[in-house]
Short mmCIF file of the C-alpha atoms (twelve columns), coordinates in Angstrom:
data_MODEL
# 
_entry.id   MODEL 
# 
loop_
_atom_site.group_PDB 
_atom_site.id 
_atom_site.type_symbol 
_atom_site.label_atom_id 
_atom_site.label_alt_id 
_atom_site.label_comp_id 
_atom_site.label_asym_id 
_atom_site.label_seq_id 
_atom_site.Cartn_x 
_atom_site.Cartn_y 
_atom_site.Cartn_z 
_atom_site.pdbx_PDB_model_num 
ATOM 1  C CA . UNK A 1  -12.443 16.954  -19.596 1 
ATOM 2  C CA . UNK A 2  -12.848 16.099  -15.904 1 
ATOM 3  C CA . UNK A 3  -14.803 17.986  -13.968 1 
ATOM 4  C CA . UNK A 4  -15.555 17.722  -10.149 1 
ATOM 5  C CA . UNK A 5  -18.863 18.609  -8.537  1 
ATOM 6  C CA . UNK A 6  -19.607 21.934  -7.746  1 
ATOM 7  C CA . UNK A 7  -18.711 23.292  -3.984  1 
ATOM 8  C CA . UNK A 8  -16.036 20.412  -3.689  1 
ATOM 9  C CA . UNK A 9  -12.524 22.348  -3.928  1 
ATOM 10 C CA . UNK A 10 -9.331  19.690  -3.851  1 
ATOM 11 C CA . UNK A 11 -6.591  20.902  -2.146  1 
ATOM 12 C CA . UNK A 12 -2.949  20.199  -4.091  1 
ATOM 13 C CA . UNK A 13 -0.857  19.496  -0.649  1 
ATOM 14 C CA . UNK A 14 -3.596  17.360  0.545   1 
ATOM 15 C CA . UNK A 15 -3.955  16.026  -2.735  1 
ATOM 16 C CA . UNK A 16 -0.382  15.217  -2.692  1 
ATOM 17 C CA . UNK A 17 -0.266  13.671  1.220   1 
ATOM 18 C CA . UNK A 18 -2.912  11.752  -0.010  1 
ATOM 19 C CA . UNK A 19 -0.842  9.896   -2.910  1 
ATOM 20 C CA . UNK A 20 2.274   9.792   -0.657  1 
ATOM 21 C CA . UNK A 21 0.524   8.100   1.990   1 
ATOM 22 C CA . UNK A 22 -1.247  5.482   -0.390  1 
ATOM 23 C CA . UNK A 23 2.235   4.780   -1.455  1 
ATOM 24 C CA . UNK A 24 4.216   3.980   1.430   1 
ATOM 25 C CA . UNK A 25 1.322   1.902   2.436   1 
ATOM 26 C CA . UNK A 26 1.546   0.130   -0.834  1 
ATOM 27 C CA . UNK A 27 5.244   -0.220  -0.457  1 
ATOM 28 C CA . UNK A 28 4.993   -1.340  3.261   1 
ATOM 29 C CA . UNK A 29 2.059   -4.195  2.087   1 
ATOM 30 C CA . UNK A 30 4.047   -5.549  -0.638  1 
ATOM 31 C CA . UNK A 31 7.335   -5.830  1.861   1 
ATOM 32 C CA . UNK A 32 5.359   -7.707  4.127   1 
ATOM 33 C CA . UNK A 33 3.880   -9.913  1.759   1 
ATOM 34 C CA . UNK A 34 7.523   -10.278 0.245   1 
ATOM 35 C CA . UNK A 35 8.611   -11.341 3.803   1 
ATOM 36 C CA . UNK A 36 5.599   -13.800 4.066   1 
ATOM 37 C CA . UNK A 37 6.446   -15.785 0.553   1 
ATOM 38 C CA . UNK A 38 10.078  -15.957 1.718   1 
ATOM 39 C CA . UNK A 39 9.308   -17.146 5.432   1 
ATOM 40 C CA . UNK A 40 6.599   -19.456 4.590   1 
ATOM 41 C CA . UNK A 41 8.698   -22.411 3.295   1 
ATOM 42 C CA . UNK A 42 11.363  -22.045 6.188   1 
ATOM 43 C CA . UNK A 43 8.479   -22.649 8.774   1 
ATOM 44 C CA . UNK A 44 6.667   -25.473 6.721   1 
ATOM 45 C CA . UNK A 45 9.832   -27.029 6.745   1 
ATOM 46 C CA . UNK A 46 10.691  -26.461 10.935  1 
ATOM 47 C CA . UNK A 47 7.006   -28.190 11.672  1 
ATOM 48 C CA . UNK A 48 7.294   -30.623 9.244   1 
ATOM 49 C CA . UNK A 49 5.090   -30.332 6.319   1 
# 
């Protein structure tokens, strides 16, 4: 069983905010870095490479 140190209380909304903010930022990284693989060619390809 998991236990957490003594005098350390987690909170369930902040708990929660916690996950639902490390998602949309996970979500918002891998859109950008979906954008980036997609662009990249297009602009080797404008300057010549």
């Amino acid at each position: 069983m998991f236990r957490l140190p003594f005098g350390e209380r987690v909170d369930p909304l902040e708990e929660k905010r916690q996950a639902r903010e490390n998602t949309i930022n996970s979500m918002i990284t891998f859109c950008v870095l979906c954008a980036a693989i997609r662009i990249a060619p297009l602009v080797l390809e404008q300057s010549g490479f």
